[in-house]
N, C-alpha and C positions, 0 to 999 in steps of 0.2 A: 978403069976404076973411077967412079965418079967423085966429088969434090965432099970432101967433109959437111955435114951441117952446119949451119949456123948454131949460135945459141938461139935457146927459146925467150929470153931476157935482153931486152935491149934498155939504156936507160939514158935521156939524155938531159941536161939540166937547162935551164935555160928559158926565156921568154915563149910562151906556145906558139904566139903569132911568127917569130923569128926562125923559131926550130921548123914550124908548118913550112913557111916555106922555103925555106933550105930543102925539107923532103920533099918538096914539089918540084922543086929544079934537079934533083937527083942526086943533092947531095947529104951523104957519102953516098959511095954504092954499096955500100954493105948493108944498107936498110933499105925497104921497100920503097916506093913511091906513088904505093897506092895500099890501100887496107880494104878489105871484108868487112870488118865489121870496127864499129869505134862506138867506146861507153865512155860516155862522162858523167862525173860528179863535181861540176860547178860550183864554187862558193855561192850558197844559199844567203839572198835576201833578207834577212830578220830585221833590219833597224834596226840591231847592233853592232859590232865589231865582227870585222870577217877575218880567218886567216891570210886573205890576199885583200894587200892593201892597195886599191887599185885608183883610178879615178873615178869612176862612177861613185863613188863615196864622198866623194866630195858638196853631192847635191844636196846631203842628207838636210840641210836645212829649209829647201825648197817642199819640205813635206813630203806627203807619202804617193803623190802622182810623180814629181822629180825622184824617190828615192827607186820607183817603177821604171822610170825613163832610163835615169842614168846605170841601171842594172841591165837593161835590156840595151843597149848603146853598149857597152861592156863586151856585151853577151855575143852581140850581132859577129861583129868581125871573127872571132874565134867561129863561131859556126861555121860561117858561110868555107871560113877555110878549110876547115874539118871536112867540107862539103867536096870542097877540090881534088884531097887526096882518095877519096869514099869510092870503091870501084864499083863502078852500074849494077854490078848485082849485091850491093852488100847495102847494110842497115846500118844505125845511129841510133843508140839506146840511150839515154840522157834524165838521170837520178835527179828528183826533187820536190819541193815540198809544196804545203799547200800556200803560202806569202808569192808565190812567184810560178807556178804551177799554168794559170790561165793566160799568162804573158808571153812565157817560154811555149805553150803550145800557139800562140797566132805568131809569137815569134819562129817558131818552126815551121809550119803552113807555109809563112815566107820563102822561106830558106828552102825548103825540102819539096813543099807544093801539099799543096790538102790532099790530094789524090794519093799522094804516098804513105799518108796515115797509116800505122800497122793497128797500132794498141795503143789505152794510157790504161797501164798496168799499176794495181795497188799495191805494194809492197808492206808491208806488216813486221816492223822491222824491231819494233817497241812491243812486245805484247799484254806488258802490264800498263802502258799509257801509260803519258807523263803527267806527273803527279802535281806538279807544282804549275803556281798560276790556279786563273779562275777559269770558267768553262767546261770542255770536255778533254776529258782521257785520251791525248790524240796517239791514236799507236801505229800510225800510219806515211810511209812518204809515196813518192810515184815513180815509174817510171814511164816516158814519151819514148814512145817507137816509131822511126821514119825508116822507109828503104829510100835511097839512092832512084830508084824505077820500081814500084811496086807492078810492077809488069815481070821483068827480070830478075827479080831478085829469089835468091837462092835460101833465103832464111828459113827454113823448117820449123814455125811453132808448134813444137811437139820434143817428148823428154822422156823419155825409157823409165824413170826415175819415179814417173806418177802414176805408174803404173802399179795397180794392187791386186792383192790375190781377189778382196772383194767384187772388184769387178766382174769376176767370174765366176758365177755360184755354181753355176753345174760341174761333174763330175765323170769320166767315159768311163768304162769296166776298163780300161787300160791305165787311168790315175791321172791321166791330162783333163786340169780343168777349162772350162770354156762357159761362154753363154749363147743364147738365142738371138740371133738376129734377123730381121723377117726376110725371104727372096724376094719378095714381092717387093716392086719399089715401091715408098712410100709417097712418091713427089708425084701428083697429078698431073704436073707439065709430062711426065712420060706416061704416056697408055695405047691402045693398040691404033691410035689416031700416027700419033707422033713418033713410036717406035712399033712397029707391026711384028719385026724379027723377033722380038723379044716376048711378043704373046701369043702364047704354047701350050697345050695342055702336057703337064709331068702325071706321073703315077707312081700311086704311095700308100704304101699301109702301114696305118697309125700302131699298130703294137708294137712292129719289131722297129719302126719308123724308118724303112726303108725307101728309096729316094729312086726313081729312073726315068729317062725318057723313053721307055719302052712298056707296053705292059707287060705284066708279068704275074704270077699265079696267086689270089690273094690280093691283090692292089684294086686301089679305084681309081680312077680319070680325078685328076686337080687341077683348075684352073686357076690363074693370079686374078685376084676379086681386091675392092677396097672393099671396107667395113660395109661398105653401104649395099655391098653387092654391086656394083659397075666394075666394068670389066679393067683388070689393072695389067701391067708385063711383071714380068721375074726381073733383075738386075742381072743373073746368067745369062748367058747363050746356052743351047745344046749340047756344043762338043766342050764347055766348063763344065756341067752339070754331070756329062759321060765322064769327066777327065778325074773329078772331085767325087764322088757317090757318099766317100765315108765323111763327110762334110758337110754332108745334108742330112734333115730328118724331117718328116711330118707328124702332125699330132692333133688331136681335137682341137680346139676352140672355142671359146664361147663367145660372139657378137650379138650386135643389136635385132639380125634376125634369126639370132638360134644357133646352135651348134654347126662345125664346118669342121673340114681337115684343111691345113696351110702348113706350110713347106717355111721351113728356119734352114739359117745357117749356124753350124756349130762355128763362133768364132773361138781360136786356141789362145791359151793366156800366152803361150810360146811357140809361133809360126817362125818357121824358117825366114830365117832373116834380122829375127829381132822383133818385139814390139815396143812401138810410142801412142803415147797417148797427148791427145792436144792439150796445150800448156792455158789454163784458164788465166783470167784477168786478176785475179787475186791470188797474192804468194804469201803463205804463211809462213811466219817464223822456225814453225816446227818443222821444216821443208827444204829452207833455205838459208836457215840461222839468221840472227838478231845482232841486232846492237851490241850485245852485252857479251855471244860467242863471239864477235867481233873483233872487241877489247883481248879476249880471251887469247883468240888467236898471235895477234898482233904482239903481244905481252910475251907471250913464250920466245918469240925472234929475238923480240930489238926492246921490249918490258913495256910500261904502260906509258904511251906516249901521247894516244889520242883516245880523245872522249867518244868519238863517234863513228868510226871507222866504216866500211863498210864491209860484212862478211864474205869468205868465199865461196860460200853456197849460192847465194845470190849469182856471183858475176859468174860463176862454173856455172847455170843453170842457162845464163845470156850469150858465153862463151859457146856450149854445147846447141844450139840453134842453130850453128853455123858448122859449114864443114870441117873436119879433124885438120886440113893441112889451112886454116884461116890464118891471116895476118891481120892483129888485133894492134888498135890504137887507142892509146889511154892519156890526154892531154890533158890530162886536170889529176894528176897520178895518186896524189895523196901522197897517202902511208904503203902505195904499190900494191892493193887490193887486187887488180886482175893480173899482174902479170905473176902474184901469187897463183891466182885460180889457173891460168893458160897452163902453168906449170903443173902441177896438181890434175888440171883435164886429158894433160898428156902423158904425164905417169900411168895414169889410171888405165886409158885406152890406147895407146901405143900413136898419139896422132900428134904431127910436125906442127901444129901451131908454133906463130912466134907474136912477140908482142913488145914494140914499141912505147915504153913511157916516158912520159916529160911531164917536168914540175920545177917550180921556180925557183929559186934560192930566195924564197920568201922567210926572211926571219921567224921564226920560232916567239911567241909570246914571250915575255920577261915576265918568268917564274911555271911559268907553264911545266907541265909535267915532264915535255920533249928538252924544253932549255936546260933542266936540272939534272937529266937524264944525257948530258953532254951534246944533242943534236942541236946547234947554231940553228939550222934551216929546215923548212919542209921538207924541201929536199934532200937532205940528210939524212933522216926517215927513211924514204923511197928508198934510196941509193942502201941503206941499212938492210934493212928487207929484202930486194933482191938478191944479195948478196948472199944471204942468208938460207934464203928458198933452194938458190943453186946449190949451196954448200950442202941441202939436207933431202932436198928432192931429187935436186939434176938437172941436166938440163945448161947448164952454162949460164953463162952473165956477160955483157959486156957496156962499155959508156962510150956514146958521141961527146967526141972532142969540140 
């Protein structure tokens, strides 16, 4: 009989650089010493007051190249270690805004290597833009995507999630919807030059829109053509084409020289196995929640503590990129945004995620919403909320000593 799970909630208090590498040396053993996948949300740059009151603030008098420097100096060491515990096939998604956006990405470059660039993803987090001030309506932060070895790395951008019935306008006499996709490849790098197996005459007739490599009574000879008429391949083989028949259909056309018959693929809104659909570079609030469900969220645990919080939609959407048994690392924890979502991703689908956060016993503002609401520290927050998620979702809780 095998050893009980861990919890899905880890939470440990403490300086991030200190705590990193303690989990780098293997201690405890009860937590990982390497992660999949690691989000952070960094105190943001404004040249104002930050929740973490660190050194790089100190420059602030040096102006606003010194307030760039001593932000990114800050920033460096936390990365590079975050970088340490990051296992060769896993990614670093890293929340932030446009004050510090351009810095943090040559900052990462460094650290990560250009090459392993995934995405700089818009996030839409504000959707009525922010009012106040002069300017524009800014209703937007970022997220920077690096893998570990963009070679290796196992992140799946794609999400079951964006997927819509729209994408599929047709309809079979059986009630499964699907749409058109052509056989023919469309990429000229393949043609009967460069792939030969692959160019074949099928036979097909466009009423019943029947599909075969064979002729058959009724059918005409189809050849894979570009638009242009040059000679193009199918994306099938033969024995795919034999294996799938009700998968395919031909049907007239209309191109630049005239009418043709061309062979589609019926693609299914629901193929065995699942479908995903690739995750675009802009994430709408409506999708992923805002600011403001955020708050919302946060409120019903532990009441209104922070202004800005980040949603769970969001980091469930970052979470879900990565395989169901991921171990997720959150050094900058907050208010315990993902290790809410890891919790929440694995209710939902039955998967072993676990996740590791740390957050500093950074004072709480005097007067602030969290000081009056009894939480001393950031971390009081965190530690609040986990605690809470276990108690209501599952999943367990536990604290590095």
């Amino acid at each position: 009989m095998g050893a009980e799970p861990g919890p899905w909630n880890i939470f440990a208090e403490g300086d991030n650089l200190d705590v990193l590498a303690a989990v780098l040396d293997g201690r405890p053993e009860s937590v990982p010493s390497e992660y999949d996948l690691i989000y952070l949300d960094p105190p943001y740059n404004t040249g104002n007051d930050f929740a973490y009151h660190d050194d790089f603030k100190g420059a602030r008098g040096a102006g606003v190249a010194g307030r760039h420097a001593s932000w990114v100096a800050y920033l460096r060491p936390r990365l590079e270690a975050g970088r340490r515990v990051l296992a060769e096939t896993g990614a670093i998604f890293v929340s932030i805004d446009d004050h510090e956006v351009a810095y943090l990405r040559l900052l990462l470059d460094e650290v990560y290597g250009e090459a392993n660039f995934l995405a700089q993803v818009v996030v839409n987090l504000n959707p009525k833009g922010r009012q106040l001030g002069r300017g524009f309506a800014t209703s937007h932060e970022y997220l920077l995507v690096y893998a570990k070895d963009a070679s290796r790395c196992v992140l799946d951008a794609s999400s079951a999630h964006t997927v819509v019935e729209s994408d599929f306008p047709l309809e079979a006499e059986d009630g499964r919807r699907y749409r058109r996709l052509p056989l023919r490849n469309t990429n000229k790098r393949f043609n009967p030059l460069s792939a030969p197996t692959l160019h074949f005459p099928v036979w097909g007739e466009p009423e019943s829109g029947r599909v075969a490599t064979a002729p058959f009574e009724g059918a005409v000879e189809i050849k894979p053509v570009f638009g242009d008429g040059t000679p193009a391949v199918w994306r099938w083989s033969r024995p795919r084409i034999d294996e799938r028949p009700d998968d395919l259909e031909c049907r007239w056309v209309r191109g630049t020289r005239g009418e043709r018959i061309d062979v589609y693929q019926r693609d299914w809104r629901h193929p065995v196995g699942g479908r995903r659909k690739k995750l675009q570079t802009i994430w709408l609030a409506e999708e992923i929640g805002s600011t403001d469900s955020a708050v919302a969220e946060l409120k019903e645990l532990v009441g209104h503590v922070f202004e800005s919080p980040k949603p769970t939609g969001l980091l469930r959407r970052i979470v879900e990129t990565m395989p169901d048994d991921a171990r997720v690392l959150d050094y900058f924890a907050g208010s315990g945004t993902t290790g809410h979502a890891v919790a929440l991703a694995n209710a939902a689908d039955g998967g072993s995620r676990v996740c590791l956060s740390i957050n500093s016993a950074e004072p709480t503002r005097v007067g602030s919403n969290a000081e009056r609401a009894g939480y001393p520290t950031v971390s009081a927050v965190t530690r609040a909320r986990l605690r809470a998620v276990a108690a209501r979702v599952g999943g367990g809780y536990a604290e590095l000593s």
